[in-house]
N, C-alpha and C positions, 0 to 999 in steps of 0.2 A: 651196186650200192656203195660199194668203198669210193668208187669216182664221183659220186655224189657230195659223200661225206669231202673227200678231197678240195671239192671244187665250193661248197660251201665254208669250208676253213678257209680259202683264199678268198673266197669274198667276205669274208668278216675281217681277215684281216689286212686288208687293204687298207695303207695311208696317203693313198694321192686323190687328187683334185676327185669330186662328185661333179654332178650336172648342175647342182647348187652354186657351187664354189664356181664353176663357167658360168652361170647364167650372173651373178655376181662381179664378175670380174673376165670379162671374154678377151681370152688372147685373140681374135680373130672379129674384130670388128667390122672390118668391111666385108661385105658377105659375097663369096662369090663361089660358083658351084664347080669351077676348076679346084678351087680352094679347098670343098668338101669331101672332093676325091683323095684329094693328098692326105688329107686328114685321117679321115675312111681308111685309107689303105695302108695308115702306118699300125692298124688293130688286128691284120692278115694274122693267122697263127693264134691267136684268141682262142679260148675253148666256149664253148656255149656251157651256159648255165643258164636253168630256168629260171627267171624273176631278177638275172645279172644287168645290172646296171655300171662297171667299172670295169676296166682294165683286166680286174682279176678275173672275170668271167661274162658276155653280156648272152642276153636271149636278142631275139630279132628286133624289137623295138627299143629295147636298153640299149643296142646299138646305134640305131638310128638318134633316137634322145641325146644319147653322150654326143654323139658326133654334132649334129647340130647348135647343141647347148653351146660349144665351143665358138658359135658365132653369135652367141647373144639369143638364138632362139629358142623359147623353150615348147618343149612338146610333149603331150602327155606317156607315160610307160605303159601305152597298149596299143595296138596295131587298130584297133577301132578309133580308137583316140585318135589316132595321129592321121588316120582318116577325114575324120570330121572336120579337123582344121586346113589341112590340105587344101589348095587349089590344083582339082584337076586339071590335066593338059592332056591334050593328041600326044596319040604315041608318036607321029607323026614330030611333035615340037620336043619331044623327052632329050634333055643332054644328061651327061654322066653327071650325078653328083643328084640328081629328082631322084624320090621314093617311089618303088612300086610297092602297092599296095596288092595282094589277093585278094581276091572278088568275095571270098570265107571270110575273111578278115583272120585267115590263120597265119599270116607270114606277111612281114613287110622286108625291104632291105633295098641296096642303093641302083640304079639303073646305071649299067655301066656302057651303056650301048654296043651293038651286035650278037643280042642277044643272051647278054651278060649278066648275072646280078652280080652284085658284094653283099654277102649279108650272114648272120651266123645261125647254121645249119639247123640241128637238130642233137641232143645229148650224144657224146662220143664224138664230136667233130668240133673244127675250130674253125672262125671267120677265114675266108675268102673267095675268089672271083670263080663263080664256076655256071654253066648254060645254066638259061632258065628252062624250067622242064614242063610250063604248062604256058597255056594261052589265056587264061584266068586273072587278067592282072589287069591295073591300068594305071597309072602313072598322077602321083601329085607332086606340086611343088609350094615350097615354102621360101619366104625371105623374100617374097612377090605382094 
């Protein structure tokens, strides 16, 4: 409970860029999914927080959202959402820096290939690169 408390005081009090302030003004205009990784992977150490959309904390689609927004795209704050708009691909064509989606629509996060995601866990844990644990997934892309 106190980690909660914690982690919702640092998302209130967060003063840097939203997904707002990126879709506004995108340091990262030319879109490119080498580009998303680098990006993606400067958030490693991140704590999860449910409903986190910033720095100070993101959930699995707040993650994905923030990072994206960063190139101009915006995408909805929910793993169904960001579903919808998606263009599926073969796993087959997935490069690092495409969304996997779970087939629940309970978890998205970044495809890192060899079996990789990026993505931020579950409460008590912070973003980064770790196997993926099911076969349940399937891969969109955005910025196509």
């Amino acid at each position: 409970m106190q980690l909660a408390a914690e982690a919702a005081a640092r998302a209130a009090a967060w003063s840097g860029p939203r997904v707002s302030d990126f879709l506004a003004n995108p340091p990262y205009p030319n879109f490119s999914l080498d580009q998303v990784v680098q990006v993606a992977l400067q958030y490693q150490g991140v704590p999860y927080l449910f409903g986190g959309s910033t720095p100070a904390g993101f959930d699995c689609s707040g993650y994905v959202q923030y990072v994206y927004a960063q190139f101009g795209i915006g995408l909805p704050h929910s793993v169904r959402g960001q579903a919808a708009i998606g263009t599926p691909i073969a796993r087959e064509d997935a490069q690092p820096g495409d969304v996997i989606i779970f087939n629940n629509m309970s978890h998205s996060g970044f495809y890192m290939g060899g079996g990789q995601i990026l993505d931020a866990p579950v409460p008590g844990q912070s973003i980064r690169v770790r196997p993926l644990w099911t076969d349940a997934y399937y891969i969109v892309r955005f910025g196509i």
